[in-house]
N, C-alpha and C positions, 0 to 999 in steps of 0.2 A: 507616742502617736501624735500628741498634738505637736511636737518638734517637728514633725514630717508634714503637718498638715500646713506650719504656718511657714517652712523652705520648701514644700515641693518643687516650684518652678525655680527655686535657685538650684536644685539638683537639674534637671530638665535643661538649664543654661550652659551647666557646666557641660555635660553631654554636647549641646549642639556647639558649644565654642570648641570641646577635643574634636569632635565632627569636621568641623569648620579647619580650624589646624591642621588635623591630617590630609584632607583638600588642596588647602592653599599650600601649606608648607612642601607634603608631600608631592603635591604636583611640582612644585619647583626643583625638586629631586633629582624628580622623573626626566626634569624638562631633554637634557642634553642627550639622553636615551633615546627619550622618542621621537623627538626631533630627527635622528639620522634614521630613524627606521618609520616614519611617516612624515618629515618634512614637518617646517616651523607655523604654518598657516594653520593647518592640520592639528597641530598639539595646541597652538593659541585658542583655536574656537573649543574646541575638547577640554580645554582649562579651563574657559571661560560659563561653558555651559553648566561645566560641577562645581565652577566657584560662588556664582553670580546668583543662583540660585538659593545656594546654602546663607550666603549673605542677606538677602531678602527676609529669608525666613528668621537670621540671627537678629534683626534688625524689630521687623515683626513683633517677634516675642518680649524683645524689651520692650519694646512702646509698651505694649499691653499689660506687661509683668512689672514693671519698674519701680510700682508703689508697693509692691508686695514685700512680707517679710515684717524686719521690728524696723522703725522709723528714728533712726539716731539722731537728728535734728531736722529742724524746719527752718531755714532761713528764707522762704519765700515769700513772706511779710515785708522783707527786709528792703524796699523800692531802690537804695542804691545800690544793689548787687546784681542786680536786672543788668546793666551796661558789661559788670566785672564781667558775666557769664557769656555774652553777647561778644564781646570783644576777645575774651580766652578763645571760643569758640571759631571766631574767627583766625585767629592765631593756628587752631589746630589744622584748620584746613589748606592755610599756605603752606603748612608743612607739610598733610596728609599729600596733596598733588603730587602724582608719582612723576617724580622728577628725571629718573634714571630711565623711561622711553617713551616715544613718541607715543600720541593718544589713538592715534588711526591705525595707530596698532597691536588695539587690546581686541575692534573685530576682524583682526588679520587684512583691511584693506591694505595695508602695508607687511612688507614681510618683517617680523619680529626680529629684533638682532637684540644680545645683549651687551650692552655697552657699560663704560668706566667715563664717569664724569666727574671731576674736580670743581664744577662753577656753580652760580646759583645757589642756591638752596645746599648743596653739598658743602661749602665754602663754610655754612652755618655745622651742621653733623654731616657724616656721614650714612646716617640713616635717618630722615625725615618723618617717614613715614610712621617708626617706632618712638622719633616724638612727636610728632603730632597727636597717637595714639592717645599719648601718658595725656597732655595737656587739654584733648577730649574727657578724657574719660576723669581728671580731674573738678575740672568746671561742672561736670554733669554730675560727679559723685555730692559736689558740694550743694547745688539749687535742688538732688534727688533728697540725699541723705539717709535712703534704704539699705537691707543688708542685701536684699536682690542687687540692688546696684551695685554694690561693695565687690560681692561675689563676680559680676560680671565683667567690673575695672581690673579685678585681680587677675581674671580668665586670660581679659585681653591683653593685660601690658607683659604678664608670662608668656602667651604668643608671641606677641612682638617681640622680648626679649632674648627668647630662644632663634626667634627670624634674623635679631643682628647678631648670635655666632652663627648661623646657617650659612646666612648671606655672603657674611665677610669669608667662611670658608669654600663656597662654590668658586666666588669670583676668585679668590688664590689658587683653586685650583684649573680655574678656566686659564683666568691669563696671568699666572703666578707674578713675576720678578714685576709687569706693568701694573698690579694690582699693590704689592707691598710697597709700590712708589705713593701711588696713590694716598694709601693709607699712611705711609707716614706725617702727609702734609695735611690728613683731615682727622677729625676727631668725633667718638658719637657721643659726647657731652656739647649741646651746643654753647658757641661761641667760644670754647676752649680753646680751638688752632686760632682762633682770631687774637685771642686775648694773650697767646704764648708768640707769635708773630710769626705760625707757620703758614698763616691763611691772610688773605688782605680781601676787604672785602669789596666786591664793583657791583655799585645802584644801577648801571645799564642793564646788568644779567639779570634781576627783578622786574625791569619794565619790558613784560612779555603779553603779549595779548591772552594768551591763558591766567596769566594772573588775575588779570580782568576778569576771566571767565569765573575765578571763584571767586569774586568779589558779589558777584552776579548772582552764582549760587546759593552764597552764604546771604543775599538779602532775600533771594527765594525759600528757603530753607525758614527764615525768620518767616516771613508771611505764611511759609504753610502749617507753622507749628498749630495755628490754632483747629488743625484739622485733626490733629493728634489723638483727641477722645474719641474722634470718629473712626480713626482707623481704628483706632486699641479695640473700639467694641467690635469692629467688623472681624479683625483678628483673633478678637476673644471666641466667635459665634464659631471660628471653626478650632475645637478643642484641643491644642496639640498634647497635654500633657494628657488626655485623656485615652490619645489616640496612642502615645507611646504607651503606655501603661497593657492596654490592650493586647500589643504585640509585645511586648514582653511576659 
């Protein structure tokens, strides 16, 4: 009993990051289906309404939950790791910017296409996204040092991981023999195709106004952290593991 008392909300995480997975992954699935049978606008706002959501609340619950569990180290004493985490952090996000479409195109003012990019960001992995994850959810496990946190780096970088064989198998089956070219010339270990000389890398493709825009972010994001208590109690006042518990 006291084992369940002191992981409840790391059970509650696991649940909403499968939640979460089945959503985002699932709907990527879906995509090419419903796409012909309600059009690309149509299934992007439809995605976006059951993904955006779920992520709010995933997001949420860690704030709030993130101390919880047994505490395997504290380095937050430690004043020169304050930059380390700050800077990882930063790293994760130039990777996390989803590089593979256009941004006017997540509320369908554009119509969504999927495309095969070789440049940029791709040039480093070919799934950014799935590292930026790990290199997130590293930095944060290390300045947390919780088993809630542990629990929920594990959640996410197994999503991610399962999303780069998903990934790479939709896109072979969308635009097969353009996709294995693709792939042979990139790698999802980054700087691998760099460092074997199947990739070269060009500093123009980096200097994008959106890079800017998470530069932007990521010093927003610094400044709003210290609001972080505040949300955590505002989202503690509404009881999700209580409310599950309920319905079940």
């Amino acid at each position: 009993m006291a084992f369940l008392d002191t992981h409840s909300s790391s059970f509650v995480m696991i649940l909403l990051l499968f939640c979460f997975a089945v959503i985002h992954s699932g709907g990527a699935a879906l995509r090419t289906k419903a796409e012909s049978l309600i059009g690309a606008r149509a299934w992007r706002l439809i995605f976006a309404f059951a993904s955006i959501p779920s992520a709010v609340v995933l997001i949420g619950y860690f704030i709030a939950h993130r101390y919880d569990g047994i505490r395997f180290w504290n380095f937050q004493g430690v004043r020169e790791l304050i930059p380390v985490i700050w800077i990882l952090s930063a790293i994760s996000f130039l990777f996390l910017y989803p590089a593979t479409y256009n941004l006017l195109e997540i509320p369908a003012v554009l119509k969504p296409k999927v495309r095969i990019y070789a440049s940029g960001i791709i040039r480093v992995t070919r799934h950014p996204q799935a590292i930026g994850q790990i290199i997130w959810c590293f930095a944060h496990l290390l300045w947390i040092g919780t088993s809630f946190t542990l629990v929920t780096c594990l959640g996410l970088i197994a999503h991610h991981l399962f999303a780069i064989w998903h990934g790479d198998k939709r896109l072979s089956l969308k635009f097969g023999k353009e996709f294995e070219d693709v792939k042979k010339k990139t790698s999802i270990v980054p700087f691998l195709a760099v460092l074997d000389g199947r990739q070269r890398l060009e500093i123009k493709e980096f200097l994008r106004p959106s890079q800017m825009g998470i530069l932007i972010a990521v010093f927003f994001f610094w400044w709003s952290h210290k609001f972080i208590s505040v949300g955590a109690q505002k989202f503690l006042s509404f009881d999700l593991t209580e409310l599950l518990a309920r319905i079940a």
